[in-house]
N, C-alpha and C positions, 0 to 999 in steps of 0.2 A: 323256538326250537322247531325243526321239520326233520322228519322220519320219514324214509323212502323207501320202499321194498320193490323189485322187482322179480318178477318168474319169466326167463326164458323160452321158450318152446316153437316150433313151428307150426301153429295152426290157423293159417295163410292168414290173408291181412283183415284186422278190423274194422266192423264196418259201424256206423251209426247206431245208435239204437233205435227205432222207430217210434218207440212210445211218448206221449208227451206227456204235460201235465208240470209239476213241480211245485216247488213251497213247502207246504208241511199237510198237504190234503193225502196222508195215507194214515191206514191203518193201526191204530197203536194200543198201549196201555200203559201204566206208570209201576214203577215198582222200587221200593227201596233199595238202595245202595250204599255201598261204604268207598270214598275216596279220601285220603290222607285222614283216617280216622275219624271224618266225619261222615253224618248219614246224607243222603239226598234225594230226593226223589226223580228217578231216571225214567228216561223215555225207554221203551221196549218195543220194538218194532221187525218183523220178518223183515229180510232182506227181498225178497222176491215181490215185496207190498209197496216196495220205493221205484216209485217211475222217474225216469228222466229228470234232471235237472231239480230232484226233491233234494232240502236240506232239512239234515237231524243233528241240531243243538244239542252238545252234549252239557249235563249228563245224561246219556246214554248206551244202550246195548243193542247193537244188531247181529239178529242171530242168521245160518242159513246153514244146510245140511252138513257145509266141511267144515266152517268156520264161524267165529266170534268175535264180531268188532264191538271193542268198548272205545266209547267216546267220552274223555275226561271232562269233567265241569271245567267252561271257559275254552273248548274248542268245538268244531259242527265236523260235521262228514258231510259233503254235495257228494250227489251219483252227477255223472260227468256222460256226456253224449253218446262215449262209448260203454255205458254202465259201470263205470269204475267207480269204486268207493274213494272218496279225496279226502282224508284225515286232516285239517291242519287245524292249528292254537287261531284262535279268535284274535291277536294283533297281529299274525300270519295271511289273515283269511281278507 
């Protein structure tokens, strides 16, 4: 399954991120969750703590001041060159 969202807007063209780094070296914590009625232990991670080309295995939750990305057990989220969040299922990815 892959889910798309896009936002609209003019605010001229995107440019790379600068930061580098990647893999799973940022800052986190674990915390209980419930998906399909069972419990799991999720990763919790600030959004602004994921540099460049980090991946977060879900289960987990990235949080950031407008919004809330949950990441379902058996899918990651990669931050993508231009700091995009990449959501996809793990035989997706």
């Amino acid at each position: 399954m892959v889910v798309r969202s896009t936002a609209l807007g003019d605010k001229g063209r995107a440019e790379p991120v600068a930061m580098n780094g990647g893999g799973t070296d940022y800052p986190s914590a674990t915390r209980r969750v419930t998906f399909d009625r069972q419990g799991h232990d999720a990763v919790i991670v600030a959004r602004d703590d994921l540099p460049r080309d980090a991946v977060v295995a879900g289960p987990a939750v990235i949080s950031e001041d407008t919004a809330t990305t949950v990441v379902p057990p058996g899918a990651r989220a990669v931050v993508d060159r231009y700091g995009t969040l990449v959501v996809s299922a793990e035989e997706d990815a």
